[in-house]
C-alpha positions in Angstrom: 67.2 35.4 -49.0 65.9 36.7 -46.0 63.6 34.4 -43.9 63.1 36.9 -40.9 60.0 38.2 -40.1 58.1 38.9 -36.4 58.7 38.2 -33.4 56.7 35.2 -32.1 56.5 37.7 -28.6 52.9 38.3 -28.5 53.6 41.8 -27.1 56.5 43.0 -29.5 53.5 42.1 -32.2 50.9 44.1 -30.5 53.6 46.9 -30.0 54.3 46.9 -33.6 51.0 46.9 -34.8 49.6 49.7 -33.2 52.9 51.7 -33.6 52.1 50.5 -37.4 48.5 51.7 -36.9 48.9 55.4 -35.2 52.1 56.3 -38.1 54.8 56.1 -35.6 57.8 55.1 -37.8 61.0 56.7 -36.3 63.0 55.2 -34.3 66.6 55.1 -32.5 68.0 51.9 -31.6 70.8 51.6 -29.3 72.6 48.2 -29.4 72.3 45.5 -26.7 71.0 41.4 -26.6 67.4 42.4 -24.9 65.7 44.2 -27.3 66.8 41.6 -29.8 62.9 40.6 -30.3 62.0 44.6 -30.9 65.4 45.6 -33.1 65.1 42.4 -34.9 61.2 42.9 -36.3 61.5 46.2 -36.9 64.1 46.0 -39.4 62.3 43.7 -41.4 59.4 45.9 -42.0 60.3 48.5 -44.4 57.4 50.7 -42.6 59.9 51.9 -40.1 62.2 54.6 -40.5 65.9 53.3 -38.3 68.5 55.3 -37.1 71.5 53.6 -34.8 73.1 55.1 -31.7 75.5 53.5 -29.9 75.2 55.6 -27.2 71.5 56.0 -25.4 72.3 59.6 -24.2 72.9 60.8 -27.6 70.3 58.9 -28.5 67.7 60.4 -26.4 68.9 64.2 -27.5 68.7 62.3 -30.9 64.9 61.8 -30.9 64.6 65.3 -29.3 66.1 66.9 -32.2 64.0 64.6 -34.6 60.8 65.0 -33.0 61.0 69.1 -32.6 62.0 69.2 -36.2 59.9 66.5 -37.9 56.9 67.0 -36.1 56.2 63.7 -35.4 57.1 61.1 -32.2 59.8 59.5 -32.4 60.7 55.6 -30.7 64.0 54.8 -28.5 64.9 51.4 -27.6 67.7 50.3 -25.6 68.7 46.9 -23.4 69.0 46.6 -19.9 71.1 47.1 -16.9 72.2 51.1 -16.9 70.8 51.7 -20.8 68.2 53.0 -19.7 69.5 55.2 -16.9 71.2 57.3 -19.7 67.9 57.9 -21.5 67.4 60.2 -18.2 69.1 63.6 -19.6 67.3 63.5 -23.0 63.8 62.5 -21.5 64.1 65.2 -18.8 64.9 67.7 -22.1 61.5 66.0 -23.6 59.3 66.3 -20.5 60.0 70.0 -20.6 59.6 70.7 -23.8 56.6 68.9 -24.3 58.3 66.7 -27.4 56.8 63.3 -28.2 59.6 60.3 -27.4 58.1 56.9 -26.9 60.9 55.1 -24.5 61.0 51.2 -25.1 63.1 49.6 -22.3 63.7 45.7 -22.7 63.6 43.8 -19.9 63.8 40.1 -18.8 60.7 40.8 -15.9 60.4 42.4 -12.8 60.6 38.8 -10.9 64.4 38.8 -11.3 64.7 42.2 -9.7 66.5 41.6 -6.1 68.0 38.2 -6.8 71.6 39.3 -8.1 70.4 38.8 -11.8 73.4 40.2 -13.6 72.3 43.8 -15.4 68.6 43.5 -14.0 67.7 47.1 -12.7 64.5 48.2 -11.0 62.5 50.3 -13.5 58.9 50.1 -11.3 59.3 53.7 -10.4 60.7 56.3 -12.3 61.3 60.4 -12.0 58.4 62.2 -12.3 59.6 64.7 -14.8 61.0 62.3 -17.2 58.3 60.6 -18.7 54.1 61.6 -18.5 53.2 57.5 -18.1 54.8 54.6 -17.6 53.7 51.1 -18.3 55.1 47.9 -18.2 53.7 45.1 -21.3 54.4 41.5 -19.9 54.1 38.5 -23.2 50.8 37.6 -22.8 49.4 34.1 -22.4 45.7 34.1 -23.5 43.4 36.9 -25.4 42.1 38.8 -21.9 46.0 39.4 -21.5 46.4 40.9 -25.3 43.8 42.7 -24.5 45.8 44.3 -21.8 48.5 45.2 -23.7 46.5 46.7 -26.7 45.2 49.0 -24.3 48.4 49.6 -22.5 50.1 50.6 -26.1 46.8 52.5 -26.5 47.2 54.4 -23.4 50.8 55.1 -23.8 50.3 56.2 -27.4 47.8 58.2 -26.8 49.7 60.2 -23.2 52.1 61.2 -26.0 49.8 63.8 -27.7 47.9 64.4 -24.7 47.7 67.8 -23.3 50.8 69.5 -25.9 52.2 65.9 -25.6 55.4 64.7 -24.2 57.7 61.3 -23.5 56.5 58.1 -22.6 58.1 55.2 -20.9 57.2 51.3 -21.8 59.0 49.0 -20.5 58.7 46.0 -23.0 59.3 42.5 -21.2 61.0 40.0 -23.1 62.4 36.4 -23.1 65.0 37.3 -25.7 63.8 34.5 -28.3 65.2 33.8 -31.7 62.1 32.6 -33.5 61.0 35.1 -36.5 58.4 33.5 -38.2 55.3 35.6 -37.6 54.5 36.9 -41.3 51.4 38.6 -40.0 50.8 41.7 -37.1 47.7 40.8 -35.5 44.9 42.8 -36.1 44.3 45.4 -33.2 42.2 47.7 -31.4 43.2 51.4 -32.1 41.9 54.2 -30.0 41.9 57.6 -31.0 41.5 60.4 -29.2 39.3 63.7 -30.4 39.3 67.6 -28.9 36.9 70.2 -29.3 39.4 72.2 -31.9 39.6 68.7 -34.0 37.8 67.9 -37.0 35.1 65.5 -35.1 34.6 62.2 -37.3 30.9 61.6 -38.5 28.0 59.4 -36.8 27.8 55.8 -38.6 24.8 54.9 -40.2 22.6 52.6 -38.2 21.2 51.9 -34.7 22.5 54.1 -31.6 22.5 54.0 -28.2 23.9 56.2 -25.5 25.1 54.0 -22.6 24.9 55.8 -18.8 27.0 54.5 -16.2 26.8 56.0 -12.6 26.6 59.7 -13.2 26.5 62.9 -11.3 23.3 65.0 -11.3 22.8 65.7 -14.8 21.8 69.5 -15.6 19.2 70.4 -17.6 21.4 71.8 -20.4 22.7 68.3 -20.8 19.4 66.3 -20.8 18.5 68.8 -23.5 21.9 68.3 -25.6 21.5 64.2 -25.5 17.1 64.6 -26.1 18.5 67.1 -29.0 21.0 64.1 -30.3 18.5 61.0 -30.0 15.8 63.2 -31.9 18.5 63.8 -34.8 19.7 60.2 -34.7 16.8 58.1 -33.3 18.6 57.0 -30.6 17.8 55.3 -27.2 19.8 56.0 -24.0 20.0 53.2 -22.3 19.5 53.1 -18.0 19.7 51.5 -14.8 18.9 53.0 -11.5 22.6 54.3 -11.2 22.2 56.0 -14.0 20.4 59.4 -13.1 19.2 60.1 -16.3 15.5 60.3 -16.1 15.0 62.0 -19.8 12.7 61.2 -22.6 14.6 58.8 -24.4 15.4 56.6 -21.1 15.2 52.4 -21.4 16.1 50.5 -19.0 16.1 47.1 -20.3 17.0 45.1 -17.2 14.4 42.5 -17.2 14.8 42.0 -20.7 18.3 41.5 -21.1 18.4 39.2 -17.7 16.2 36.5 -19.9 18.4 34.0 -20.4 16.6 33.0 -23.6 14.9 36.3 -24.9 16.4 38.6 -28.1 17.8 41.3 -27.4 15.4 44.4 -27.4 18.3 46.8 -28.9 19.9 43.7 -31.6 23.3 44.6 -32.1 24.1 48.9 -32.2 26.1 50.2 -35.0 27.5 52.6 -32.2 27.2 52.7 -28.3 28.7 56.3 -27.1 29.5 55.9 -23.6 29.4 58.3 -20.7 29.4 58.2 -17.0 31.7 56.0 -14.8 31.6 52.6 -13.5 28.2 50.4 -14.3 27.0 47.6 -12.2 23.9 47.2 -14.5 23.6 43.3 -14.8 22.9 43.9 -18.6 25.3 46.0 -19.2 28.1 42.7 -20.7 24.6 41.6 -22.7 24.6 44.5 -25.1 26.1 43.7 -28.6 27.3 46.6 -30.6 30.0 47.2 -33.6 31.7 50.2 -32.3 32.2 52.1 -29.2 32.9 56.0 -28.5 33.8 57.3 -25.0 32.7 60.6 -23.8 34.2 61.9 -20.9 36.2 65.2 -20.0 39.1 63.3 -18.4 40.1 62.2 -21.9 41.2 58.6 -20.3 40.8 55.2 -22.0 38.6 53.5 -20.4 37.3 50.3 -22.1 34.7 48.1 -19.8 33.2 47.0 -23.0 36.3 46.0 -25.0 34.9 47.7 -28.3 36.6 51.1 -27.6 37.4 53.2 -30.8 37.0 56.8 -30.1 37.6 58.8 -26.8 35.9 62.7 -26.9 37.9 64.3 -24.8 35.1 67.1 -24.1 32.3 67.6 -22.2 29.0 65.4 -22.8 26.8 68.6 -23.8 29.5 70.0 -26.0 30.1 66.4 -27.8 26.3 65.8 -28.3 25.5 69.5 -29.3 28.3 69.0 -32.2 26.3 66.1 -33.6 22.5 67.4 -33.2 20.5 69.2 -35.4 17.6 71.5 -34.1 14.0 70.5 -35.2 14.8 67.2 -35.4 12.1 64.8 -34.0 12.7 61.0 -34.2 11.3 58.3 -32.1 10.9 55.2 -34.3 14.0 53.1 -32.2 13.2 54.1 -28.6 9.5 53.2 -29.6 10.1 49.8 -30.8 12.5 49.1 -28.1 10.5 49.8 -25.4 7.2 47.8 -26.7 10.0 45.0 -26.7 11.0 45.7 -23.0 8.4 46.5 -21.5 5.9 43.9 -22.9 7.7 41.0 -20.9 6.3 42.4 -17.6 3.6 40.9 -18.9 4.7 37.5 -18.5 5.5 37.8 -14.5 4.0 34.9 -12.7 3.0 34.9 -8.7 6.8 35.3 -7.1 7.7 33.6 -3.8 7.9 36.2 -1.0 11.3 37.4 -2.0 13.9 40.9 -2.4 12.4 40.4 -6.0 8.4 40.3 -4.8 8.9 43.1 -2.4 10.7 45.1 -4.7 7.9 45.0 -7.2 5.5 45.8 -4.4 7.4 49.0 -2.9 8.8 50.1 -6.3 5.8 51.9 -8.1 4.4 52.9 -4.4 7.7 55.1 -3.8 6.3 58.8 -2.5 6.9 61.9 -5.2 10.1 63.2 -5.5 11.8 61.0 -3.2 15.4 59.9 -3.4 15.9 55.8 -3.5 19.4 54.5 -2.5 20.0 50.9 -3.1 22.6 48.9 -1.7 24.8 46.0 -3.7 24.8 42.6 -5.8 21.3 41.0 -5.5 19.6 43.5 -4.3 20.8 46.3 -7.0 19.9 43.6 -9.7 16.1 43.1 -7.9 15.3 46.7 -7.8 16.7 47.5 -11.3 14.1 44.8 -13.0 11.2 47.5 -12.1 10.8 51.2 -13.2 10.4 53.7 -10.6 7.4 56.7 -10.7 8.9 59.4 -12.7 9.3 61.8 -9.9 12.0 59.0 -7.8 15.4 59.5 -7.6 17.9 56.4 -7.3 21.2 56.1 -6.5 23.6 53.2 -5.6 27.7 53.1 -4.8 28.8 51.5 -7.6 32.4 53.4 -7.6 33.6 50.0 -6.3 30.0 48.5 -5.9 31.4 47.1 -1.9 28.8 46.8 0.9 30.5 48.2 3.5 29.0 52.0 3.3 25.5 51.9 2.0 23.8 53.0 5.1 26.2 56.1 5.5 25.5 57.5 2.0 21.7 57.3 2.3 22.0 59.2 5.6 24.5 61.4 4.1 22.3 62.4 1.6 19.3 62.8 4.0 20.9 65.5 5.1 20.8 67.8 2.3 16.8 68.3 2.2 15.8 67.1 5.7 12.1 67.4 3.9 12.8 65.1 1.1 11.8 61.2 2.0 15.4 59.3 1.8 14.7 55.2 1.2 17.4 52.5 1.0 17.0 49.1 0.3 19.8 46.7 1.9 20.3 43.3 2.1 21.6 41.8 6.0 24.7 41.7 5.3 25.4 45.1 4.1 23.0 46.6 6.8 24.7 45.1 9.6 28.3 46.1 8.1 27.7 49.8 8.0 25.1 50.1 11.1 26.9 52.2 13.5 25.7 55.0 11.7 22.1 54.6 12.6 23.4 55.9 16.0 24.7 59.7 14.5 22.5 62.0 16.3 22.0 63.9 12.7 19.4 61.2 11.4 16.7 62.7 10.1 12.8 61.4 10.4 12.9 61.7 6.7 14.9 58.3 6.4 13.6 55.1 5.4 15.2 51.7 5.8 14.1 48.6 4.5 16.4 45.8 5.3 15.8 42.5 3.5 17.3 40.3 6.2 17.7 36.3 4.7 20.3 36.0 6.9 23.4 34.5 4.4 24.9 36.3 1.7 22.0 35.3 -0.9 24.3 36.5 -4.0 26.3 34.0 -3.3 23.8 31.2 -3.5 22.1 32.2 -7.2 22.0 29.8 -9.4 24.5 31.5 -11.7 27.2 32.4 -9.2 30.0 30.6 -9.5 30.5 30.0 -5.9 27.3 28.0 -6.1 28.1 26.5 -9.0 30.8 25.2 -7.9 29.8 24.5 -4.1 26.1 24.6 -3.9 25.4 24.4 -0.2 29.0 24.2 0.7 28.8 28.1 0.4 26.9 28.8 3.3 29.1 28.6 5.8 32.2 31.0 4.6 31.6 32.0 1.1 27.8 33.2 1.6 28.7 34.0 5.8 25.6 32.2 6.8 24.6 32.6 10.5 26.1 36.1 11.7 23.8 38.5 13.4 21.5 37.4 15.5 20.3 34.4 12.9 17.6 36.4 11.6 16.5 37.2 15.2 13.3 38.8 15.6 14.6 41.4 18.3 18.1 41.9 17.4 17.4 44.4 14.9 14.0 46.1 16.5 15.6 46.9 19.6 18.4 48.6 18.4 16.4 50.6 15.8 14.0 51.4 19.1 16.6 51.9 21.2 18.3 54.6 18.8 14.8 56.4 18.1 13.8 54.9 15.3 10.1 53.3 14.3 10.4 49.3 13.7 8.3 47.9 11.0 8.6 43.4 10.2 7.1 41.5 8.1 7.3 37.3 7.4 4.9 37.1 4.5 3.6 38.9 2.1 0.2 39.7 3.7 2.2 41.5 6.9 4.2 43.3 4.1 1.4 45.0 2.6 -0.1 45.9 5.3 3.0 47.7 6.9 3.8 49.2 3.2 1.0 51.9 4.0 2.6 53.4 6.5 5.9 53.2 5.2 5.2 55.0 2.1 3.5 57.4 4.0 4.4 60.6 1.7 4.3 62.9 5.1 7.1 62.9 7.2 6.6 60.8 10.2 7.9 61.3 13.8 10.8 59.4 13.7 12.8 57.5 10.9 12.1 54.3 9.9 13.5 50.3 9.7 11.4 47.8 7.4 12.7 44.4 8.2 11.7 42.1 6.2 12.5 38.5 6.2 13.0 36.4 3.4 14.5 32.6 2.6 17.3 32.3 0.5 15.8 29.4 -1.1 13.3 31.5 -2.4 15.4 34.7 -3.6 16.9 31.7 -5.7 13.8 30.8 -6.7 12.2 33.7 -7.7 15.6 35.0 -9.7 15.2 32.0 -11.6 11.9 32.3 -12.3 12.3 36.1 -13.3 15.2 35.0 -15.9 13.8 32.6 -17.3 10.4 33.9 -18.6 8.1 32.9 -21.2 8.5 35.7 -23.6 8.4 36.6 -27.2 9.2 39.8 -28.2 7.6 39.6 -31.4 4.5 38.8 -30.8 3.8 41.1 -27.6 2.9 44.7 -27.4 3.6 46.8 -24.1 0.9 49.5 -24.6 -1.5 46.9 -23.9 -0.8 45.1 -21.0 -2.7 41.7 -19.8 -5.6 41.9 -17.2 -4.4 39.0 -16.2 -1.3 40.5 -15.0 -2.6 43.0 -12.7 -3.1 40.7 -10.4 0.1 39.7 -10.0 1.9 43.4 -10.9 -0.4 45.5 -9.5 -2.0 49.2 -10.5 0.5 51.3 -9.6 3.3 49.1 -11.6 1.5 48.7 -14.6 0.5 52.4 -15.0 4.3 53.0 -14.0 5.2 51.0 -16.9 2.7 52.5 -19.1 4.3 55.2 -18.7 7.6 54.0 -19.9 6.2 52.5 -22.7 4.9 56.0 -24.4 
């Protein structure tokens, strides 16, 4: 009786569970000790398909013939030392010819390579016409590293039909155990990948929501393909300043989603589609949905969310044309979404003089069509909580969502329309990090500063940071860099702005804020460019963050379209008709 099942390797599981999952049953095995864990499950599952080959260059000709015959991609796997060196020939005869061979090397790990392990070879780089990717699946220790290596197996699997297809590398580490016992592949995530010649899978029933991450401009054809999908499937695109898209099914659910007790104004989607690139919306790990399809040209898995399904490998106005249907016209979601969102704003006490208070000052005051850039961590989540006018531009770097160049992307924008007001909002630390370029003799008077200037890394000092968390005041003098800069010097920063040509604006409370905010919302261009500095306690950005996330709010029971007197005190005109206007 046979009593062998599985490996217990997590990775030889995940491996053979997605191979399982995509069809990929053929497979050559070349004998050796290393791949013991691979060979040895396989051939108790009567799924696969197993040929032997004592020889790994007739092996890999082998799966050539196989694969240009059968069709379908066929799986080598070999042991160490010089193995896999002979899998060269037949995966050079692959590369060219566009067949579909899935390489599995065995390997005891790349931290024996250079310490005279007998027959351990250095597979970290290999030829570039010899395989299309190459990845590497180490036995992982928790879930967050099986998550890696379903989406390495996902990538690899899906490089092998991508673009005519062609041969893949993995190089499977191992520690060569003898245990069997797992009776059970674990369940895992399988991506698959559509084209614009493929039969396109159908829209689940249920609630949908298009996701934005940073975005280039979008075109007018595309915010009339995605206004054409939400109308056929009552769907809400979901928005933060990054986002650029400023159509008429927009939410931007910041606030909302930051409550630390508040339900969810979306409740779980039966399907997020995805576009854009990287997202430093603070809500964006809040959002609860079943499934999860990417849209993106580049055809690339790219998972943030870790409920990837389906990658469209097209563009967004071609994907959301195929699923729209002209005349459609519904609104019922984004309507009852955004009397849930925007009905908390509501609920906004008085707010310590703070990034957050100035923020909801400046944000509805913004001149027409002018661009807002706003620099990183609490500064982006302060100015995300309010709605802009609808003419207002934003934009942030949230590539990689550093510090360091904030100030040279406002002023390299400035440049394009030297008519068009150009606003950033910075924080002291990223202000002072890129300032040099205040001095290029090509700024513009259209530019507008306004440096909040608490003199410490405030991010690091929030409540729910873990540097605070862990430290509390201990952060202040190398984790939050308290002190640099002048110590929030009164002159520091006006005479250089003065000295460079630029206007200086300050303000220490909230009464010399609003009195300077006249003049530096100013819709005509002034003279000379201008620096807001504005200074504010870091005991009181903690405050008021904590106060904003911890509202008293009930989404049930409040209706946006008819906001509070009592709140106009505190928000102001401009914001609440601002909001209004959101909440149509």
């Amino acid at each position: 009786m046979n009593n062998k099942y599985y490996s217990s390797e997590r990775n030889v599981q995940i491996l053979l569970a997605l191979l399982k999952r995509n069809g990929i049953k053929k497979v050559i095995v070349s004998p050796g000790g290393t791949n013991i864990c691979f060979v040895g499950s396989i051939q108790n599952d009567p799924f696969f398909e197993i040929y032997s080959s004592v020889d790994e260059r007739s092996a890999a000709y082998m799966a050539c013939g196989l694969a240009a015959e059968s069709g379908e991609p066929v799986v080598l796997s070999c042991t160490m030392s010089t193995a896999s060196r002979n899998y060269y020939p037949g995966m050079t005869e692959a590369y060219y010819r566009k067949l579909p061979v899935l390489a599995i090397t065995s390997h005891i790990g790349s931290n024996h390579i250079g310490n005279l392990r007998s027959q351990v070879i250095d597979r970290r780089i290999i030829p570039n016409d010899v395989a299309q990717m190459s990845v590497e699946l180490p036995i992982p220790k928790d879930e967050s590293e099986d998550f890696f290596v379903e989406m390495e197996v996902n990538r690899a699997i899906l490089a092998l039909k991508n673009f005519g297809s062609g041969p893949v590398h993995i190089n499977l580490i191992t520690t060569c155990n003898q245990d069997f016992t797992i009776k059970e592949l674990p369940l895992v995530q399988t991506i698959r990948r559509y084209q614009a010649w493929d039969q396109l899978p159908e829209i689940p029933q249920g609630k949908v929501g298009v996701f934005v991450g940073v975005h280039r401009k979008f075109t007018e054809s595309q915010v009339s393909a995605i206004e054409r999908f939400c109308a056929t499937h009552d769907a809400v695109v979901i928005c933060d300043h990054t986002s650029g898209y400023y159509g008429e099914y927009r939410l931007q659910p910041t606030l909302v989603q930051l409550q630390k007790n508040a339900e969810s104004p979306l409740d779980v989607l039966d399907l997020m589609i995805h576009i854009g690139e990287t997202s430093a919306a603070t809500f964006a790990g809040t959002i609860q949905t079943k499934n999860i399809w990417r849209v993106s040209e580049d055809g690339e898995v790219r998972n943030p969310f870790k409920k990837l399904s389906k990658i469209f490998q097209m563009s967004e106005e071609m994907f959301f044309t195929a699923y729209s249907k002209r005349g459609a016209d519904k609104h019922d979601f984004i309507d009852a979404c955004r009397e849930k969102c925007y009905a908390i704003y509501e609920q906004i006490p008085e707010l310590p003089f703070s990034n957050i208070w100035t923020a909801m000052q400046l944000s509805s005051r913004l001149p027409e069509k002018s661009l807002l850039h706003i620099s990183a961590s609490n500064t982006r989540r302060c100015w995300n909580i309010f709605p802009l006018p609808e003419t207002v531009e934003s934009s942030c770097n949230v590539g990689c969502c550093g510090i360091d160049g904030c100030t040279s992307t406002l002023i390299g924008a400035s440049l394009v329309n030297p008519k068009r007001l150009c606003y950033l909002v910075t924080g002291d630390l990223a202000f002072f990090y890129d300032i040099n370029v205040l001095g290029n003799r090509h700024v513009g008077n259209n530019v507008r500063i306004l440096l909040i200037n608490n003199g410490v890394g405030t991010e690091f000092k929030m409540n729910s940071h873990n540097s605070y968390m862990a430290f509390k005041e201990d952060v202040n003098e190398y984790m939050a860099a308290e002190g640099h800069f002048g110590r929030k010097s009164p002159c520091l920063v006006k005479h250089f702005a003065e000295d460079l040509g630029f206007e200086y604006l300050t303000a220490s409370t909230k009464n010399e804020f609003m009195q300077a905010l006249d003049k530096f919302t100013n819709p005509s261009l002034s003279d000379k460019p201008i620096i807001f500095e504005v200074f504010t306690d870091a005991e009181l950005e903690r405050e008021a963050l904590e106060i904003m996330t911890t509202l008293d709010y009930d989404a049930k029971t409040l209706a946006t379209h008819k906001l509070k007197e009592t709140a106009k005190s505190v928000l102001g005109k401009n914001l609440i008709n601002t909001i209004r206007k959101f909440s149509k």
